[in-house]
PyMOL Python script that loads the backbone (N, CA, C, O; Angstrom):
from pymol import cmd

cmd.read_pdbstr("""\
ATOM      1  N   UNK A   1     129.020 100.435 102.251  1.00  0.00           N
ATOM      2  CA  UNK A   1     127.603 100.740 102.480  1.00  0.00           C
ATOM      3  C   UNK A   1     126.766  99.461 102.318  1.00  0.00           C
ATOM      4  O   UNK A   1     126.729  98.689 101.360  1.00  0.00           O
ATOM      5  N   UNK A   2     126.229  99.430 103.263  1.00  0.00           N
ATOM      6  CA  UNK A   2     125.176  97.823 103.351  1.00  0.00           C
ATOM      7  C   UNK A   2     123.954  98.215 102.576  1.00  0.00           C
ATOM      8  O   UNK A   2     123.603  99.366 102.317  1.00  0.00           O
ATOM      9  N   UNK A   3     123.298  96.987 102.208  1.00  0.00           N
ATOM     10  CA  UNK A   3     121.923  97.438 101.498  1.00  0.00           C
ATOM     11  C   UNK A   3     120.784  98.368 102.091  1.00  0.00           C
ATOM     12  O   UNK A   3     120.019  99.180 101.572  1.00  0.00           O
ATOM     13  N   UNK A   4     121.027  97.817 103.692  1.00  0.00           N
ATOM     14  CA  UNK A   4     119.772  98.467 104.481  1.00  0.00           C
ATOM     15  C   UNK A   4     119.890 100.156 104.393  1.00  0.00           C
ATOM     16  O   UNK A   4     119.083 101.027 104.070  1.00  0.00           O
ATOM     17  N   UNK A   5     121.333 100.181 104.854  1.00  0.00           N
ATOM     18  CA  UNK A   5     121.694 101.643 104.636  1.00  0.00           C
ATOM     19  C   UNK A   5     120.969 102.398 103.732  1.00  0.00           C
ATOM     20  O   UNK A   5     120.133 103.279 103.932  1.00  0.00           O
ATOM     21  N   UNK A   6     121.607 101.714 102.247  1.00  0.00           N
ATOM     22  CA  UNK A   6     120.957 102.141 100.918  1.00  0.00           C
ATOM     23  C   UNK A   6     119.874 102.453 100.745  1.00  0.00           C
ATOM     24  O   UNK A   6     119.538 103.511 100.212  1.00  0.00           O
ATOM     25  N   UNK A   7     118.752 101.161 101.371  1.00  0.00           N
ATOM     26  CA  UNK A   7     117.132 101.413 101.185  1.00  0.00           C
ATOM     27  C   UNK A   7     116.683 102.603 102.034  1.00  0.00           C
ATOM     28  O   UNK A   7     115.676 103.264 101.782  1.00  0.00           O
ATOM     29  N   UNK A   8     117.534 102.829 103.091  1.00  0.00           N
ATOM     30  CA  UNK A   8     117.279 104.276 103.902  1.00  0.00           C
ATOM     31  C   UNK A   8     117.326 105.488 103.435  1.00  0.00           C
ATOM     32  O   UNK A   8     116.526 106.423 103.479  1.00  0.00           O
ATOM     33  N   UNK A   9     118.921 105.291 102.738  1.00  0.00           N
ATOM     34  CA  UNK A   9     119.132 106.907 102.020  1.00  0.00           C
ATOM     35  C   UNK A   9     118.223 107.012 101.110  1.00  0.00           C
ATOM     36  O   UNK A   9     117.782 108.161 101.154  1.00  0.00           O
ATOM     37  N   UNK A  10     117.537 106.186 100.022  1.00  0.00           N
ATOM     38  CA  UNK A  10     116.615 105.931  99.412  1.00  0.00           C
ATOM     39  C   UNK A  10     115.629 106.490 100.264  1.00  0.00           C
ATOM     40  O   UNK A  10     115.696 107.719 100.264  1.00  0.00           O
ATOM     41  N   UNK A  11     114.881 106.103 100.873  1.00  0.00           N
ATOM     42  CA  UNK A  11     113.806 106.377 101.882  1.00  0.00           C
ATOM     43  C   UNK A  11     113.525 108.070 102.180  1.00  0.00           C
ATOM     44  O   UNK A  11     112.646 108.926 102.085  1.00  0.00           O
ATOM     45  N   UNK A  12     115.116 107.852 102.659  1.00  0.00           N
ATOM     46  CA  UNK A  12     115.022 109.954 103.066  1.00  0.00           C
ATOM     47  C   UNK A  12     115.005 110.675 101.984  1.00  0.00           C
ATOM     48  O   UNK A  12     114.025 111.417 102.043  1.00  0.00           O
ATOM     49  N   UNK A  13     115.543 110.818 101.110  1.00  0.00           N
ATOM     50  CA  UNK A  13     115.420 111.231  99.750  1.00  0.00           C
ATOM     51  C   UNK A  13     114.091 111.398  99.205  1.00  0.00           C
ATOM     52  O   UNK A  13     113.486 112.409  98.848  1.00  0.00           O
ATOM     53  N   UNK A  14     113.777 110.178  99.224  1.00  0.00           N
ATOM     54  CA  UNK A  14     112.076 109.792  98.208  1.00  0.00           C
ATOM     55  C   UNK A  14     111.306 110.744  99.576  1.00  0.00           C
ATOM     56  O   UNK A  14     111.038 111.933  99.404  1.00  0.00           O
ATOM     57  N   UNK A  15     111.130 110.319 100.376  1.00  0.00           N
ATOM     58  CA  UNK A  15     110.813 111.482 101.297  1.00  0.00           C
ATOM     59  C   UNK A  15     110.638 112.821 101.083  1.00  0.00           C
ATOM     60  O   UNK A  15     109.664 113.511 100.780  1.00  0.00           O
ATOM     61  N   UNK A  16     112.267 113.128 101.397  1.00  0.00           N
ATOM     62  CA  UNK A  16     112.282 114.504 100.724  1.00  0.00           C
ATOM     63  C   UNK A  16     112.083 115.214  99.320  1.00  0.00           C
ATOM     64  O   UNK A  16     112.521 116.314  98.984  1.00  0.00           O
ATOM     65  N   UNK A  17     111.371 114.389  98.631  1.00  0.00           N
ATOM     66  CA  UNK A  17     111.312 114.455  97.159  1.00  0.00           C
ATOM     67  C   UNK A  17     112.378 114.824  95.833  1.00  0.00           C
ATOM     68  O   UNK A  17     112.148 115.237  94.697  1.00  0.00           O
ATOM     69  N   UNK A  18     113.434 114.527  96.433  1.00  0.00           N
ATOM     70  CA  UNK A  18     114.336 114.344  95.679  1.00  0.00           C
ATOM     71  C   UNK A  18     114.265 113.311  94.685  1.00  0.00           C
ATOM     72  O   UNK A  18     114.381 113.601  93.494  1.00  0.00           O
ATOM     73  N   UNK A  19     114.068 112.022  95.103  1.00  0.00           N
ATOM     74  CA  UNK A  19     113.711 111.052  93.991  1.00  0.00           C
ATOM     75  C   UNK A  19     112.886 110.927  93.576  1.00  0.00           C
ATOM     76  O   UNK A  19     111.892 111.213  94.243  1.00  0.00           O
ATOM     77  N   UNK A  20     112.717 110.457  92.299  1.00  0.00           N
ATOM     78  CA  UNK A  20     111.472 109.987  91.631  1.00  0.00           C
ATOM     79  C   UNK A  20     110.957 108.694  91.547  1.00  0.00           C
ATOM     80  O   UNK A  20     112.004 108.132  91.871  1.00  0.00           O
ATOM     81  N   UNK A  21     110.151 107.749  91.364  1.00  0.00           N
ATOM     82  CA  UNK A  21     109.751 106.541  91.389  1.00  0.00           C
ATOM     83  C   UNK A  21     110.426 105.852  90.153  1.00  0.00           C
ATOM     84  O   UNK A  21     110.458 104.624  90.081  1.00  0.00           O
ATOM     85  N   UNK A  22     111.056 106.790  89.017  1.00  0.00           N
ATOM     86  CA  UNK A  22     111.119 106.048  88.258  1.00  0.00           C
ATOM     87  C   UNK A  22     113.015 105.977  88.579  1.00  0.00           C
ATOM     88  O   UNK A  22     113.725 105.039  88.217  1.00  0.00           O
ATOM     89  N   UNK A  23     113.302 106.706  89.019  1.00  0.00           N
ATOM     90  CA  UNK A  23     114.692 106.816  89.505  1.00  0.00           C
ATOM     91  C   UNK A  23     115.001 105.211  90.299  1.00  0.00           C
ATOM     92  O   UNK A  23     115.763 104.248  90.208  1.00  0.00           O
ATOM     93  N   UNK A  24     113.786 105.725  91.143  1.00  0.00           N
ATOM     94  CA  UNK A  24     114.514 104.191  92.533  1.00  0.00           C
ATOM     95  C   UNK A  24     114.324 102.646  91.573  1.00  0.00           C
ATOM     96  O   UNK A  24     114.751 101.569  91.988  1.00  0.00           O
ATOM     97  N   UNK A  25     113.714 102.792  90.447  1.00  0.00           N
ATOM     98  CA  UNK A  25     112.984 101.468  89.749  1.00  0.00           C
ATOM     99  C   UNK A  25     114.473 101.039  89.173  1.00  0.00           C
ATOM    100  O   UNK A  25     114.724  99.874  88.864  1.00  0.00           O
ATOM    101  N   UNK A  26     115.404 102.084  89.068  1.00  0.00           N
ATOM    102  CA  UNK A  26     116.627 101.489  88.134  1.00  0.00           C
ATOM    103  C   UNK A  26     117.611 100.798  89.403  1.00  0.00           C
ATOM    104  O   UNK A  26     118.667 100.229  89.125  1.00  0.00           O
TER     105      UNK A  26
END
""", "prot")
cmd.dss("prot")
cmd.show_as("cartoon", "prot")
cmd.util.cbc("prot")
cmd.orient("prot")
């Protein structure tokens, strides 16, 4: 998995509110 990937699944997630801000900070 490449980084860009990562910052995406990140992206769709935080999106979908699955993540939290303090989640993606780690």
């Amino acid at each position: 998995m490449t980084e860009e990937t990562f910052s995406d699944e990140i992206l769709m997630r935080f999106a979908d509110g699955e993540l939290d801000p303090e989640t993606v900070a780690r």
